[in-house]
N, C-alpha and C positions, 0 to 999 in steps of 0.2 A: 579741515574742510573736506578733502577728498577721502580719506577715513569717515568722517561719518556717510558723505553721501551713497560710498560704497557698501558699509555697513548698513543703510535704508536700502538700499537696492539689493542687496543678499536675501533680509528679512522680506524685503517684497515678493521676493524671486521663491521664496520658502516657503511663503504662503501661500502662494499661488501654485506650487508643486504641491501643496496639502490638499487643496479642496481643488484641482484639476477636474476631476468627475461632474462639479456643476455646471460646468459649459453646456454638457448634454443634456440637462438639464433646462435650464435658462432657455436652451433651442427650444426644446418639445414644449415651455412655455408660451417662449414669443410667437409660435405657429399660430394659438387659437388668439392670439391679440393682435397682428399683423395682416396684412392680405396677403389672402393665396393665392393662385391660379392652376386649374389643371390641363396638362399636357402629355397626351400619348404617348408622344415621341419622346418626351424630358423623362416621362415614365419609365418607359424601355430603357432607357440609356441611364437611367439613376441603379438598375438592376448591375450593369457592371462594374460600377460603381461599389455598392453595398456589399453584394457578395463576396468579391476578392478582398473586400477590406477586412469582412469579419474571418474569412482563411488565412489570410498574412495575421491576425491576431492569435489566431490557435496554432498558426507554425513557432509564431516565437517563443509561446506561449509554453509549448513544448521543449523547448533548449535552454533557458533558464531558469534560474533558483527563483523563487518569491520572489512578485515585482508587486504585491498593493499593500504598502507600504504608505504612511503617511512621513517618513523623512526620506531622505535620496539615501542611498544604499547600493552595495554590490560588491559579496564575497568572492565573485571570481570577475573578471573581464572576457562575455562572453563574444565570440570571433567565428562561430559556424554559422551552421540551419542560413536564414533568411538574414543574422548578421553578418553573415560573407559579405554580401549585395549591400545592405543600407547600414547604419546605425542605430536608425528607431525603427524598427520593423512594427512595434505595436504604435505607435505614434505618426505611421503613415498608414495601418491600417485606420486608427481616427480619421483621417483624413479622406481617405478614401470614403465610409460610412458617412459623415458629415456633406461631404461634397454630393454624396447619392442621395440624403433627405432633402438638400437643399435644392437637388435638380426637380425633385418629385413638386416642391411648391413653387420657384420663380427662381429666374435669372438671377434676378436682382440680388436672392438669396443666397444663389453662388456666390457674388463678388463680396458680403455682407460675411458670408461663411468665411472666405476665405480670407479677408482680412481681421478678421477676431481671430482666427487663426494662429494667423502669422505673426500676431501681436502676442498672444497667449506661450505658445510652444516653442517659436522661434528668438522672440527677444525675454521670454523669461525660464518657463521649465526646461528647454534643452541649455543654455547658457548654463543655469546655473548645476545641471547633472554634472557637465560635462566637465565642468571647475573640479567638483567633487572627484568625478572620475580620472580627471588628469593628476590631482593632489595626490591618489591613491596608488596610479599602476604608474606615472612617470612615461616614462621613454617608451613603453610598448602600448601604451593608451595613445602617447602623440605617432607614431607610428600608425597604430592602425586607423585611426583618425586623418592622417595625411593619406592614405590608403582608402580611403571607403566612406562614400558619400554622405550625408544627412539621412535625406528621405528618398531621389530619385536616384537608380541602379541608373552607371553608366558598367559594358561590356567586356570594359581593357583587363587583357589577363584571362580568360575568361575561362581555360581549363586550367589553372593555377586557384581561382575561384572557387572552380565546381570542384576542385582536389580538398580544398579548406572547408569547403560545406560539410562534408562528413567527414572532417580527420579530427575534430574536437568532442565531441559527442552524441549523440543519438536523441532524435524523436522521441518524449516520452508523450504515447496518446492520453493517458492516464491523470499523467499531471494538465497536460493541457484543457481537458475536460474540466477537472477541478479545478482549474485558475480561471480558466474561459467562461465558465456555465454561469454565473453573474453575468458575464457582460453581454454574453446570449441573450439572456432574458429580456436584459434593459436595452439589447438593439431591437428584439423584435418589437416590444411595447413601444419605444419610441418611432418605429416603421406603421406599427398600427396604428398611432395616435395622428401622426402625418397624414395616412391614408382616412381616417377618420374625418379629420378637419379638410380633407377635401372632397371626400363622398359629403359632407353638409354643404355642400357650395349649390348643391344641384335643391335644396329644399328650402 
């Protein structure tokens, strides 16, 4: 019994790391079927939001091997750049991007955003990497794991940190751009389609 429901929960967990991308999707749908609201001030403050979200996406983006991938995967266990500080550096860059579309149409959005959220990345694609990842590197994955948060940086250590940021590897801008520039495209489309659906509020 505990064997299969485990094995349902693996394949749930696997399929839902395969088609991860349509959430962003599904959003930029429910925008034109949902009600909006605009707010100037939700406006301004969704920009700090968005922007560091899609920079923390081209920092990480830059430090590792190929990450789009439709199985979980990972030739090396990487531990610099922006994974000094968090674990999912591109996984709270979503977060951040999502939370800044969501500020741009309503409150309500926030709390709606952030719990599909936390449903999606927290009880299924990070679980089930992280399986994968601990099976793989052992003792220095559960190490750095006990070491180094999810999503939010906490400061302890903090020049032993900034020493590990650059002692594994280097910024490649190069590859970043290449791995990035899809997701560029489909943050800005998704930021225009929001702004869209609420420049028609007013007609």
């Amino acid at each position: 019994m505990n064997t299969g429901y485990h094995q349902a929960a693996t394949s749930a967990c696997e399929l839902i790391f395969k088609y991860r991308g349509l959430l962003w999707g599904i959003f930029a749908f429910a925008v034109f079927i949902f009600p909006v609201s605009y707010s100037g001030a939700r406006t301004l403050l969704a920009v700090f939001f968005i922007l560091p979200g899609q920079v923390l996406r081209f920092w990480a983006a830059g430090v590792i091997p190929k990450y789009r991938t439709l199985v979980v995967g990972a030739p090396m266990l990487v531990t610099w750049g922006p994974y000094t500080w968090i674990r999912n550096p591109l996984y709270a860059g979503n977060a951040l991007l999502g939370l800044g579309w969501a500020l741009l149409v309503g409150w309500g959005w926030v709390a709606a955003f952030a719990a599909v959220y936390f449903a999606i990345y927290f009880m299924a694609i990070i679980p089930y990497e992280e399986s994968f990842l601990l099976e793989k590197f052992r003792d220095e994955y559960l190490d750095y794991k006990n070491s180094t948060p999810a999503m939010i940086p906490f400061f302890t250590k903090f020049r032993d940190r900034l020493a590990r940021q650059h002692a594994g590897g280097k910024f490649d801008l190069v590859k970043s751009w290449f791995m990035e520039r899809h997701s560029l495209r489909m943050n800005i489309l998704a930021t225009f389609l929001v702004l869209v659906r609420l420049f028609a509020l007013d007609y």
